[in-house]
Backbone bond lengths (Angstrom), bond angles and torsions (degrees), N, CA, C in turn:
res aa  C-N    CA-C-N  psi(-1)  N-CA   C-N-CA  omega(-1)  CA-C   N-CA-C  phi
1 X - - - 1.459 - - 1.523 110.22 -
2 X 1.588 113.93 144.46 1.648 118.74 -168.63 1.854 92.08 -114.52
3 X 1.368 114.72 92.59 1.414 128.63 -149.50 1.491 94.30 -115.13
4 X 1.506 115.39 105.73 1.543 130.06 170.23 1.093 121.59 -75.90
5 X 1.653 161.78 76.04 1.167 169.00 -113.25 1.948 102.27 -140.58
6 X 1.722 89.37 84.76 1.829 104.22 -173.68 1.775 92.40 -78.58
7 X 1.105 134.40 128.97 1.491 128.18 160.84 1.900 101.02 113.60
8 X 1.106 115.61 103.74 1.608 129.50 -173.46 1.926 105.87 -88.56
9 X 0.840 94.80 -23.72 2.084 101.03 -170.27 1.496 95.29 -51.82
10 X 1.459 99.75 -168.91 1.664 114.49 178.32 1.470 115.68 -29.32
11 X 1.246 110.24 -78.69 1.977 95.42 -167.85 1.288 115.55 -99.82
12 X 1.598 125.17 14.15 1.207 128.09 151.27 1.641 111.28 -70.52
13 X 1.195 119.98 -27.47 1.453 125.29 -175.34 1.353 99.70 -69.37
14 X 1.629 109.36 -61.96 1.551 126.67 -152.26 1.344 98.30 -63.72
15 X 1.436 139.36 -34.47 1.048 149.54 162.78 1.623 122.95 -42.57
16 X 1.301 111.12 -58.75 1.242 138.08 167.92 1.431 101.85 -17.63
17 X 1.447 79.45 -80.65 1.990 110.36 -157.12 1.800 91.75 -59.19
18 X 1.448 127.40 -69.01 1.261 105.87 179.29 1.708 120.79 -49.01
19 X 0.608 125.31 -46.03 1.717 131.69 -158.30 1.685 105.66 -74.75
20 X 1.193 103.47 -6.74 1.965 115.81 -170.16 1.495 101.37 -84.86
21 X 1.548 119.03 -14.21 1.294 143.67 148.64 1.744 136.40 -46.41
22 X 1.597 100.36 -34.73 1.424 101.57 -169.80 2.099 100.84 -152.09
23 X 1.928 103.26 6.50 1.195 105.75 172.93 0.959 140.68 -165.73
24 X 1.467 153.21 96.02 1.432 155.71 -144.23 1.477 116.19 -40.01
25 X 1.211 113.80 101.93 1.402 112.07 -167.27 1.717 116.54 -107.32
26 X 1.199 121.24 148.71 1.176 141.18 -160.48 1.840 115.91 -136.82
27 X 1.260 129.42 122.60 1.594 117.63 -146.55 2.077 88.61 -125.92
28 X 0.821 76.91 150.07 1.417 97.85 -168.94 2.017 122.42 -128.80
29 X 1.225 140.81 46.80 1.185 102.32 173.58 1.622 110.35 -145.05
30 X 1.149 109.00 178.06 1.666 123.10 -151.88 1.664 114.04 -73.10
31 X 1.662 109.46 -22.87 1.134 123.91 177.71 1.566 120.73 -96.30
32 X 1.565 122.10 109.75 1.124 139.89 -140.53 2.025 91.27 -71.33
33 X 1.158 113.89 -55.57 1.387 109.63 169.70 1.566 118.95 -48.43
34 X 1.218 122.03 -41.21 1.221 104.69 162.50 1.541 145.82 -79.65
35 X 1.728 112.87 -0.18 0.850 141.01 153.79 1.431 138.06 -56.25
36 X 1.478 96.67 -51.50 1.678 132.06 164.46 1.779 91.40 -56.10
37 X 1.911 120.36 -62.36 1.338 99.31 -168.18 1.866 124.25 -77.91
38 X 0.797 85.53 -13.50 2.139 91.98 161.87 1.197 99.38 -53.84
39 X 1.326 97.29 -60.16 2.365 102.11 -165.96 1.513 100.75 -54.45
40 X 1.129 111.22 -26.76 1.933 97.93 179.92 0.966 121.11 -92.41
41 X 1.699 115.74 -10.98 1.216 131.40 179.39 2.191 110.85 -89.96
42 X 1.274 87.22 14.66 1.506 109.46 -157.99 1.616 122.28 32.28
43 X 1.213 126.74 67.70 1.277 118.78 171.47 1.373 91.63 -114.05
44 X 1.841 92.32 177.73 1.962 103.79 -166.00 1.789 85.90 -89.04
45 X 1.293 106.02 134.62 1.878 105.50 161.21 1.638 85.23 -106.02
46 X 1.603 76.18 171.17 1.577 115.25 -167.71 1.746 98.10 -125.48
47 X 1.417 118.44 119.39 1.710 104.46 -179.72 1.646 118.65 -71.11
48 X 1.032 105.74 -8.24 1.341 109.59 177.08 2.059 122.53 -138.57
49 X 0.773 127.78 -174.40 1.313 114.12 -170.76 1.817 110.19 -104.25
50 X 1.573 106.37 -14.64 1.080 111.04 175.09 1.713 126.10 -92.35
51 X 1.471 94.58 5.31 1.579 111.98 -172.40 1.631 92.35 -95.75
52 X 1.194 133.08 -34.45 1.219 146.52 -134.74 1.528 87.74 -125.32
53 X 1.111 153.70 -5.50 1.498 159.19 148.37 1.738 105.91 -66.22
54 X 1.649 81.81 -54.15 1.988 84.59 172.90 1.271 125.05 -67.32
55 X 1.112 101.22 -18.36 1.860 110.17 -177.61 1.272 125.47 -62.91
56 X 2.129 98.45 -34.32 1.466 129.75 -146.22 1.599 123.14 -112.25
57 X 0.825 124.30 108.27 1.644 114.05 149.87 1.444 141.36 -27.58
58 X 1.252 104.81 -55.77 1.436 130.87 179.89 1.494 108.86 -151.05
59 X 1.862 104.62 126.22 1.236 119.06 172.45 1.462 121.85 -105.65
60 X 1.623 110.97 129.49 1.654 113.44 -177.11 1.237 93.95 -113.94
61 X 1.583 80.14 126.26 2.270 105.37 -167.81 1.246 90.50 -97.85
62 X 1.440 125.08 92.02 1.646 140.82 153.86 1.626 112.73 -63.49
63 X 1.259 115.96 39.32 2.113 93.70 179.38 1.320 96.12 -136.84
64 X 1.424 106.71 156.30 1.255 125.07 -178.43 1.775 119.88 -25.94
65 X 1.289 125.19 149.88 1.146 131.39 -173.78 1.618 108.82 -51.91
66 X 1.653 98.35 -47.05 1.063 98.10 -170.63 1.588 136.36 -79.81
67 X 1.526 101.69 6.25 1.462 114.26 -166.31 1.080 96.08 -133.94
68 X 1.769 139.27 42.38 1.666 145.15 158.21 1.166 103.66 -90.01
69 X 1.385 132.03 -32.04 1.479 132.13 160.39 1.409 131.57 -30.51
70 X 1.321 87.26 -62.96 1.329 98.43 -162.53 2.009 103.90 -92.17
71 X 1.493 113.22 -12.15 1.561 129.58 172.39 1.347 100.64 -63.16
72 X 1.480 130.32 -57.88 1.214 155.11 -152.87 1.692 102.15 -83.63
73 X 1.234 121.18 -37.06 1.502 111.87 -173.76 1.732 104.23 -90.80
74 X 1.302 108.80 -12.87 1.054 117.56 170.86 1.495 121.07 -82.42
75 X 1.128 136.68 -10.43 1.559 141.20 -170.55 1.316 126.20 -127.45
76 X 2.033 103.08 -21.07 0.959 124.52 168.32 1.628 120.38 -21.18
77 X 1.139 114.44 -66.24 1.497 112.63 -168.34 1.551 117.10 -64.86
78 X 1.338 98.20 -14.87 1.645 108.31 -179.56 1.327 119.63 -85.29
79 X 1.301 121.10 -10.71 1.389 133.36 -145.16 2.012 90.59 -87.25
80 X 1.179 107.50 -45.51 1.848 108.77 -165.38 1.370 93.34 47.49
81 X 1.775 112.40 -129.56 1.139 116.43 -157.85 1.646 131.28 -127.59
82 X 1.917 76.81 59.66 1.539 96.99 -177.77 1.834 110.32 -99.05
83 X 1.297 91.78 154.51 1.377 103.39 -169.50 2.063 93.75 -86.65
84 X 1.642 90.37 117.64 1.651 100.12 160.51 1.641 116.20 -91.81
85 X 1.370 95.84 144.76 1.805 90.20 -169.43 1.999 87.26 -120.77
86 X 1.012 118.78 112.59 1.748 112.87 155.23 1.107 139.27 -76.48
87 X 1.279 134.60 109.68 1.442 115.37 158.37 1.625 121.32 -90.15
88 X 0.969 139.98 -8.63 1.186 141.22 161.97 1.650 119.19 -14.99
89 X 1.358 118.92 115.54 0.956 104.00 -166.92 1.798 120.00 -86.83
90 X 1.240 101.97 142.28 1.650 98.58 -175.95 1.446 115.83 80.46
91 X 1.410 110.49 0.20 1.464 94.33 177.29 1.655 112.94 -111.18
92 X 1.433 128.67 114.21 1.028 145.43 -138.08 1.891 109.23 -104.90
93 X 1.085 90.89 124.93 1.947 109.64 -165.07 1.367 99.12 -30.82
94 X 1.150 131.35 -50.22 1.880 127.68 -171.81 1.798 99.31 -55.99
95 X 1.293 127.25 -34.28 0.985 111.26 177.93 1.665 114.16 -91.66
96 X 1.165 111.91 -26.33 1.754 118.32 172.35 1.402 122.74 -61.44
97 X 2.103 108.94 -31.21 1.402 99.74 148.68 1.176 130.53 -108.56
98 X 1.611 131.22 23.73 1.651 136.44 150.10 1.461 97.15 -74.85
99 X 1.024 152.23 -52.88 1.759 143.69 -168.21 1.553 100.50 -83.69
100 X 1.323 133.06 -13.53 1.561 115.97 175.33 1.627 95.30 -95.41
101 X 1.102 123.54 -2.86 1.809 124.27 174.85 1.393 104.40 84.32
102 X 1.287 119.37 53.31 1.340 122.95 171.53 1.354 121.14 90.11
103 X 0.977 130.99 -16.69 1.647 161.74 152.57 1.902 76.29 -6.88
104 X 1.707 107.63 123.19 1.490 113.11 152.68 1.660 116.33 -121.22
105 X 1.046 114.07 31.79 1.476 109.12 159.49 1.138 107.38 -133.00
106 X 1.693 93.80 96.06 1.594 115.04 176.96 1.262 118.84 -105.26
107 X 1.459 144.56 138.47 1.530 114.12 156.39 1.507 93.20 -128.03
108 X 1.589 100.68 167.22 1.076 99.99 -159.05 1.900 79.10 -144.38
109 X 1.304 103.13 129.44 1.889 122.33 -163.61 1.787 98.18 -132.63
110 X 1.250 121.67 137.64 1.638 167.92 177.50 1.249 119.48 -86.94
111 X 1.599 134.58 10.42 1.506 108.15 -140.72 1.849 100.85 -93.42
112 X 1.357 103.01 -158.64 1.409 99.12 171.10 1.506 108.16 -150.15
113 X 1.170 118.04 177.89 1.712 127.66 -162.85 1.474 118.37 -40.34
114 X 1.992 108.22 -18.27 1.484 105.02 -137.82 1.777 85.25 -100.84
115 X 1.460 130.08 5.04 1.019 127.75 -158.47 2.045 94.95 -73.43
116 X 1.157 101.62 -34.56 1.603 117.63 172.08 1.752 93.69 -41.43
117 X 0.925 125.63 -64.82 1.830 116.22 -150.07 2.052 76.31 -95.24
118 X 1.114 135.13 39.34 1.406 127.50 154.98 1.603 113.55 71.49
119 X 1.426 112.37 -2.46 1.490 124.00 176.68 1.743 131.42 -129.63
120 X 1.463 92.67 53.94 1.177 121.75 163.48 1.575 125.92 -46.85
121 X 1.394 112.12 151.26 1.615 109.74 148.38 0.969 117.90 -128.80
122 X 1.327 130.21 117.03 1.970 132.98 -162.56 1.650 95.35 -112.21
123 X 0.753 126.43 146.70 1.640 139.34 150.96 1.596 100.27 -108.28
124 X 1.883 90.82 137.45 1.455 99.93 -171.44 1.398 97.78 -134.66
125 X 1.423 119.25 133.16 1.441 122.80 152.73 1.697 137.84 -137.96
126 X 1.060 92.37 140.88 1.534 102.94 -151.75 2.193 104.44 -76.63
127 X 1.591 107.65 153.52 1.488 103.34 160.01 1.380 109.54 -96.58
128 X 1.487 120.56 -176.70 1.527 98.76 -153.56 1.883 92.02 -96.90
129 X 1.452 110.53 12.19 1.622 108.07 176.18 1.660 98.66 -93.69
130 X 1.025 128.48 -1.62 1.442 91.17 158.32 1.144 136.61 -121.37
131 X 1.582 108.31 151.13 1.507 109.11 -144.32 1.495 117.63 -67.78
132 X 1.276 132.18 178.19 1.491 127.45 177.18 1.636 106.85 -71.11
133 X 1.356 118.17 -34.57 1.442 108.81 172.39 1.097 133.27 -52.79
134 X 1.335 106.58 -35.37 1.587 128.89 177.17 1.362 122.96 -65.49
135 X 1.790 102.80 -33.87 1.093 117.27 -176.02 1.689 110.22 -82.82
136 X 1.244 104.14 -10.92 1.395 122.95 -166.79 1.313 86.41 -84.59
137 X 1.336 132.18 -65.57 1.496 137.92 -147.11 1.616 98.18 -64.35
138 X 1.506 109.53 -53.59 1.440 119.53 175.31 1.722 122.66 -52.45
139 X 0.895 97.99 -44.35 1.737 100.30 162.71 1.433 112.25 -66.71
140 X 1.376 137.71 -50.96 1.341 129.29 178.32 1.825 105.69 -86.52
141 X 0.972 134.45 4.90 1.683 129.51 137.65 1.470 119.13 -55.46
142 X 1.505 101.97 -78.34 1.379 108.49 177.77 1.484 131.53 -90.05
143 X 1.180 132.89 49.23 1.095 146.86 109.61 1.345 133.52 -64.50
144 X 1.016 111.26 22.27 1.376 120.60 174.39 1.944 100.50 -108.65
145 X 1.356 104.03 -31.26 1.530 112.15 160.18 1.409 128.85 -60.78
146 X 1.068 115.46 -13.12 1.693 120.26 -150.24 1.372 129.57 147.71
147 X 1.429 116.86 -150.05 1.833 119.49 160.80 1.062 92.18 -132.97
148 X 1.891 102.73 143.85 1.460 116.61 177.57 1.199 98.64 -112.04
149 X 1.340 111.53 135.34 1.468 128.28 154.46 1.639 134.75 -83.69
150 X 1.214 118.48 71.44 1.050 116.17 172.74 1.539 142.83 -52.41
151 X 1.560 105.19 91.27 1.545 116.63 -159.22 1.855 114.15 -121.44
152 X 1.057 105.20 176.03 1.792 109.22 -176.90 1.481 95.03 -69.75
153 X 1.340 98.72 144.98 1.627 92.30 178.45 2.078 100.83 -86.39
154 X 1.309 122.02 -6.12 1.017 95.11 149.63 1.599 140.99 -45.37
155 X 1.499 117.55 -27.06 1.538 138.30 143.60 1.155 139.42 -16.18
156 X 1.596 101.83 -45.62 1.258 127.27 -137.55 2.020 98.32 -82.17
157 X 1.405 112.95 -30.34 1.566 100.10 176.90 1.798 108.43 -72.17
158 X 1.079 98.84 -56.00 1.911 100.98 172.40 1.272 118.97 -47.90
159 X 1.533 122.04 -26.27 1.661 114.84 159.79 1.041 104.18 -74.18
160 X 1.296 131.23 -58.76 1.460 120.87 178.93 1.800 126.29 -53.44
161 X 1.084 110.39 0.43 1.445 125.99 166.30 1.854 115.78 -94.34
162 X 1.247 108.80 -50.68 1.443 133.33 176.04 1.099 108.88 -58.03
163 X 1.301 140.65 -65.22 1.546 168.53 -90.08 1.445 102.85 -163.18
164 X 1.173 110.59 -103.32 1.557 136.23 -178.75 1.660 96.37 -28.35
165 X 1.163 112.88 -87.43 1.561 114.05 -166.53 1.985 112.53 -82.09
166 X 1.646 113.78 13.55 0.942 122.19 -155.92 1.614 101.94 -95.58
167 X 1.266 124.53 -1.18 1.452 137.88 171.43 1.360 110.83 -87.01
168 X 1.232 117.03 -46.12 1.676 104.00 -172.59 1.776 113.15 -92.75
169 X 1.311 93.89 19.90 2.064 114.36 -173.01 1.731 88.39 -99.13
170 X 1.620 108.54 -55.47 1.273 117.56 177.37 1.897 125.30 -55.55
171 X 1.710 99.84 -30.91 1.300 102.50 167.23 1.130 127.07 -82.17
172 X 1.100 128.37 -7.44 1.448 148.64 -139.71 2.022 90.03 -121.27
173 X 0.967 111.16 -36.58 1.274 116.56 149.69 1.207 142.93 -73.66
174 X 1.416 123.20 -44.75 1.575 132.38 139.29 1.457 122.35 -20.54
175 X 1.580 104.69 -66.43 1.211 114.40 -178.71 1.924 121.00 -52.19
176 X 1.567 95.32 -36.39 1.646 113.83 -173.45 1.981 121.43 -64.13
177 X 1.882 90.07 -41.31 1.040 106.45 177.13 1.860 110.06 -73.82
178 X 1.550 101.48 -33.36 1.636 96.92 -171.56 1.671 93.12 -62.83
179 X 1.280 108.89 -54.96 1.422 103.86 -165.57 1.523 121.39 -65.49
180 X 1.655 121.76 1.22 1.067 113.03 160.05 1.618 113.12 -79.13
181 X 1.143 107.48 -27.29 1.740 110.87 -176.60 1.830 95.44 -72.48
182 X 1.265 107.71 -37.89 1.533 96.56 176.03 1.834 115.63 -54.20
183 X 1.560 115.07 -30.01 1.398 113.50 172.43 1.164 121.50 -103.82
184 X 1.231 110.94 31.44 1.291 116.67 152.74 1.801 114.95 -127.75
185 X 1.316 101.98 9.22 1.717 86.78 145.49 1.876 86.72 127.42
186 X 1.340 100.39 -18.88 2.183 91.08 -179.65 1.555 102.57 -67.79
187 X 1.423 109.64 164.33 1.766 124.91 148.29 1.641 91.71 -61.93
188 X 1.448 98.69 156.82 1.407 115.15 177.64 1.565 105.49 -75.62
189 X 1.358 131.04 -37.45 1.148 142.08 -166.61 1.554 107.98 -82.37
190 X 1.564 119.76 -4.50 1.485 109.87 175.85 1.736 83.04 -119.37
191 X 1.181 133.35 -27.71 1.601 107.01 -177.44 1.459 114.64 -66.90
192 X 1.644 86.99 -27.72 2.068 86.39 -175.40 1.583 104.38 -56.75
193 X 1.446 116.29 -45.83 1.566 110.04 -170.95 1.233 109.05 -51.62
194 X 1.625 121.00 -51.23 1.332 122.97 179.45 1.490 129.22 -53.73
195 X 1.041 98.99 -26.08 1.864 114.80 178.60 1.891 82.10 -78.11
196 X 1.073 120.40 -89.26 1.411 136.64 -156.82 1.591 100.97 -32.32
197 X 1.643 124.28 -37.37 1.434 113.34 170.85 1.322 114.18 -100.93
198 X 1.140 138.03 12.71 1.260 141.16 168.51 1.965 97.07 -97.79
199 X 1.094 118.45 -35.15 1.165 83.64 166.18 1.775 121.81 -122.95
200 X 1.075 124.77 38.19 1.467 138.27 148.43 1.783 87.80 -85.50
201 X 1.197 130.29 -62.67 1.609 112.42 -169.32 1.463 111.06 -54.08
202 X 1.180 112.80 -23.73 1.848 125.46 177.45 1.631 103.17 -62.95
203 X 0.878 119.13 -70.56 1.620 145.46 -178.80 1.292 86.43 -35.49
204 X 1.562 128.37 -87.69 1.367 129.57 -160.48 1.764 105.40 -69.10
205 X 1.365 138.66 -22.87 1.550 118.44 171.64 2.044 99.83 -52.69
206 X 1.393 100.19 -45.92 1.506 103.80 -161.89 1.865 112.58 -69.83
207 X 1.628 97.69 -24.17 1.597 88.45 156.66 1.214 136.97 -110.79
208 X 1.459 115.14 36.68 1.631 124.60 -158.74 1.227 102.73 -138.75
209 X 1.805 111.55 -45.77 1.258 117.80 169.04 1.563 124.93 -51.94
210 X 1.347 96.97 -33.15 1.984 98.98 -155.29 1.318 109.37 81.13
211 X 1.505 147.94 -21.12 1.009 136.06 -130.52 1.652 99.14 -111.37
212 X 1.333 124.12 147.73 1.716 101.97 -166.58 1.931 98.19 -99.84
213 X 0.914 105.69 170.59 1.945 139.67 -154.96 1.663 69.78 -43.88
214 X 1.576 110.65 -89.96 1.046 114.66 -165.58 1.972 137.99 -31.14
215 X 1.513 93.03 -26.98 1.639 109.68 169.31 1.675 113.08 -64.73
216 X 1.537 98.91 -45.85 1.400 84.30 -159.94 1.731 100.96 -95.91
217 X 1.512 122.35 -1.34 1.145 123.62 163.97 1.580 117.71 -40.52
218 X 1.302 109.66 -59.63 1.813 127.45 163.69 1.404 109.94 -29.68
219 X 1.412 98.80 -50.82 1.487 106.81 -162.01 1.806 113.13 -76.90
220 X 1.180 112.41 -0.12 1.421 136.63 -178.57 1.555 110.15 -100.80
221 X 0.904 104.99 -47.22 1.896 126.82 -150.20 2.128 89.91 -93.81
222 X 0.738 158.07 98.48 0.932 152.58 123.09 1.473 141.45 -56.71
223 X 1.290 139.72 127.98 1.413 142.02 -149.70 1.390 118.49 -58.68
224 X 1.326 106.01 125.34 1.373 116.20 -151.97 1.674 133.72 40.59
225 X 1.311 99.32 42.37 1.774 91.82 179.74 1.175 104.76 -124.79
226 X 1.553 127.58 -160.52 1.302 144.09 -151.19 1.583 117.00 -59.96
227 X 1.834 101.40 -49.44 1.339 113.49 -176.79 1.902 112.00 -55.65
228 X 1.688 96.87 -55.44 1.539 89.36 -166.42 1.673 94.97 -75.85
229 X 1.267 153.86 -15.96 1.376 115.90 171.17 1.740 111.28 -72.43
230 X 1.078 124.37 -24.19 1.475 101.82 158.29 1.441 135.10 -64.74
231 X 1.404 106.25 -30.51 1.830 103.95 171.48 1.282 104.83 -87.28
232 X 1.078 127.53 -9.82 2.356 121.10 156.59 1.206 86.02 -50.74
233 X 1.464 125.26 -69.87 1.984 124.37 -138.31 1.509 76.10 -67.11
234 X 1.658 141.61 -59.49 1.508 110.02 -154.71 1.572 122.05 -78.11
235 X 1.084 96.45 15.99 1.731 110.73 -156.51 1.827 81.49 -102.59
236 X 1.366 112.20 -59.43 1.470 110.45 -168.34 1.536 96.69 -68.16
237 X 1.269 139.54 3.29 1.716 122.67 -150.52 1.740 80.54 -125.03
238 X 1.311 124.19 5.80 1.568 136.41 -166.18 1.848 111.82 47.19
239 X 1.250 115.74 43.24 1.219 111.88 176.67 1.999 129.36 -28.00
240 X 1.711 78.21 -74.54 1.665 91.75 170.99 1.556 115.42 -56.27
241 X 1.174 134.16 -22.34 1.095 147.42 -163.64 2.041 102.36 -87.07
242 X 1.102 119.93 -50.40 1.545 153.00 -178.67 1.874 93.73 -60.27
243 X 1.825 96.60 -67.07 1.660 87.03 179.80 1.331 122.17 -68.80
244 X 1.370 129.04 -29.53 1.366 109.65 163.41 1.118 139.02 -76.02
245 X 1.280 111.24 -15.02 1.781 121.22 171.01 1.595 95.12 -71.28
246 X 1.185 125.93 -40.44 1.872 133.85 -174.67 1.843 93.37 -47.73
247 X 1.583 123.41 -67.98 0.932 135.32 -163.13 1.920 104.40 -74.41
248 X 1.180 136.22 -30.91 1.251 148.46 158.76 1.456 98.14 -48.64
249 X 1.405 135.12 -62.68 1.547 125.08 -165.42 1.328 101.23 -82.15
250 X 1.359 119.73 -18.89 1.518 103.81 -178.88 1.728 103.00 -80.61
251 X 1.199 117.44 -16.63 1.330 88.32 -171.06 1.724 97.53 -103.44
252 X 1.050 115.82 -24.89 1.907 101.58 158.89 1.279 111.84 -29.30
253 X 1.578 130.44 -56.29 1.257 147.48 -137.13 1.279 80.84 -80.27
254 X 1.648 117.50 -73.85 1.611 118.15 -172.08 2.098 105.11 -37.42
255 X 1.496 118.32 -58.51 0.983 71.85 -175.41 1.490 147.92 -117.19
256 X 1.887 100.78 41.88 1.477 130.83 169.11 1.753 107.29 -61.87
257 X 1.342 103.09 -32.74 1.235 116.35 174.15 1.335 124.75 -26.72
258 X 1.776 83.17 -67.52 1.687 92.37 179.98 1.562 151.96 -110.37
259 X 1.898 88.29 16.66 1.660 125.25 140.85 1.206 124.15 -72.79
């Protein structure tokens, strides 16, 4: 794939670097510092966005939500019958092909931070112009990012709640657990490891096993001992209750966004 990547910031980068793996990449964006950091990152830039259309097959529009508008009315005529891929968040394909001028090979992608270390989760959804080949090519590109979930983009705010904002919910936990081992007597820098492989080993029982959260919880927790008086205190403190209301306001938020 000859993969045009307009927008250098956070997940235009993270993108980059995985995808330089499985696709000819071409860098694109308006801010001269971030331009300069592609070139060190050695990819080919393009000085303009219409040089870098010619270069490309398929373009992934990395820039802010609020500036696809005005990217898109600008390139429009150049586009013919290249496949646009979005990540922009909240901005929804009926409007990605009214501002490209009717343009039906749209996609419109979900991912989140982790696509950088190659283990992403993207939600992808297709317009009905692009073809299955395309869709083919795009699935065996980006999998080199992660796993895509191909879902209704009615979906698409609750992934972005789940998913999208579901990494720094996960760090935010990391951090909580290291620092409980910090008050109980570790350096912060050896509890973090211990948290960090206790739960990557967590992660993989739950995808290796088959067995769901709740099965192997039992299998931890034994009668009357250590484990279940800590899940009483989170049970009485409404833990499970806390994370889904957490993931409930995030996805309101996603889609207050785009009212």
């Amino acid at each position: 794939m000859k993969l045009g990547i307009i927008g250098y910031g956070n997940m235009g980068s993270a993108f980059a670097r995985a995808l330089r793996k499985s696709a000819h990449i071409t860098v694109y964006d308006i801010s001269e510092d971030k331009r300069e950091r592609a070139k060190k990152d050695r990819f080919a830039l393009a000085s303009d966005p219409y040089f870098l259309i010619k270069e490309c097959d398929y373009l992934l529009l990395a820039v802010k939500p609020k500036d696809i508008g005005n990217l898109l009315s600008h390139i429009r005529d150049q586009i013919e019958d290249r496949v646009l891929i979005s990540i922009a968040a909240g901005v929804e394909i009926a409007y990605l092909k009214e501002v490209a001028g009717g343009h039906q090979k749209v996609v419109r992608m979900m991912p989140n931070i982790n696509v950088e270390v190659s283990r992403g989760a993207i939600a992808v959804c297709y317009a009905e112009g692009v073809s299955e080949e395309e869709r083919e090519k795009i699935r065996e590109t980006f999998s080199v990012c992660g796993n895509l979930y191909e879902i209704p983009e009615s979906l698409f705010d609750s992934f972005t709640a789940l998913a999208g904002s579901g990494p720094a919910f996960v760090f935010a936990f990391i951090d909580a657990l290291a620092m409980a081992g910090v008050k109980e007597g570790f350096p912060y820098e050896t509890a973090l490891r211990v948290v960090l492989d206790t739960i990557e080993g967590s992660a993989l029982m739950v995808k290796e096993s088959g067995k769901s959260p709740d099965v192997l919880i039992k299998r931890v927790a034994s009668p009357g001992g250590t484990t279940i008086e800590g899940l009483a205190y989170l049970e009485r403190k409404g833990f499970r209750g806390t994370v889904i209301k957490c993931v409930e306001k995030t996805s309101e938020k996603a889609k207050r966004l785009k009212s």
